[in-house]
C-alpha positions in Angstrom: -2.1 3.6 -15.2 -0.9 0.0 -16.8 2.5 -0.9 -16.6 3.5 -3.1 -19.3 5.8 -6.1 -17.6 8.6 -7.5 -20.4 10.5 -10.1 -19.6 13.2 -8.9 -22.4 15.7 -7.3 -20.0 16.7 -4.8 -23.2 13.1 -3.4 -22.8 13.6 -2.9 -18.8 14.0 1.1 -18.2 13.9 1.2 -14.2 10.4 2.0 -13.6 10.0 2.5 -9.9 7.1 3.1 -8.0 6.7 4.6 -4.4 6.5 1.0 -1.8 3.3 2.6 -0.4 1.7 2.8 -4.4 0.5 -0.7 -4.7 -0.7 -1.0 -1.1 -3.0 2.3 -1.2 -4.3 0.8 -4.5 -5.3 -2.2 -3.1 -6.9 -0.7 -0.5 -8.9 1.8 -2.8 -10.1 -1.4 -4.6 -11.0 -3.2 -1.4 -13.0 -0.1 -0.1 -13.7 1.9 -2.7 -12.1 5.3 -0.9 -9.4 6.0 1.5 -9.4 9.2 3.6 -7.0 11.5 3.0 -5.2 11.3 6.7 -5.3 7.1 6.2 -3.0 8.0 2.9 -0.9 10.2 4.7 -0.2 7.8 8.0 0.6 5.3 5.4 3.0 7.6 3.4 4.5 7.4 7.2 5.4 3.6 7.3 8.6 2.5 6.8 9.4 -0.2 4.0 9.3 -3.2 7.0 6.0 -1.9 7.6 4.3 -1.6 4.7 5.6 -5.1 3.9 3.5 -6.1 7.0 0.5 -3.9 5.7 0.5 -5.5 2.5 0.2 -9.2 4.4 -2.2 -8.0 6.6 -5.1 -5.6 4.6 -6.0 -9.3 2.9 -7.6 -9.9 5.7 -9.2 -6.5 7.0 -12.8 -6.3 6.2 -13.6 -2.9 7.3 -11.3 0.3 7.0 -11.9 0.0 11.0 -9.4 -2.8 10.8 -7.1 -0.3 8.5 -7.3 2.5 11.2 -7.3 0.6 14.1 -4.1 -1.6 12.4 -2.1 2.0 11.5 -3.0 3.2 15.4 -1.0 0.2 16.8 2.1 0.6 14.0 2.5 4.2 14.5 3.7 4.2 17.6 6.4 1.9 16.3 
């Protein structure tokens, strides 16, 4: 999906997209595939935390680092 951005605010209709959208497609880019309980712990974050996800997953560099990031949050 492409969203078109305009900067013409007549042409703005409130498209919104679930906080946890971008971050699991960034993470699908970075490694390829994301199991299916990953995507649902992260449907679990709240909007502070997804905030800190989205810092963070730059510097991951193994879904290890995802999991074992989630495992520490969760309990939050």
């Amino acid at each position: 999906m492409r969203l078109k951005i305009s900067t013409n605010p007549n042409q703005c209709r409130g498209v919104r997209l679930a906080p946890n959208f971008l971050i699991l497609r960034q993470l699908t880019r970075k490694f390829n595939q994301i199991d299916p309980q990953v995507r649902s712990q992260i449907e679990l974050l709240s909007l502070e935390q997804l905030e800190m996800l989205a810092e963070v997953l730059l510097d991951f560099s193994s879904l290890q680092d995802l999991t074992h990031w989630l495992q520490e949050n969760l309990r939050e």
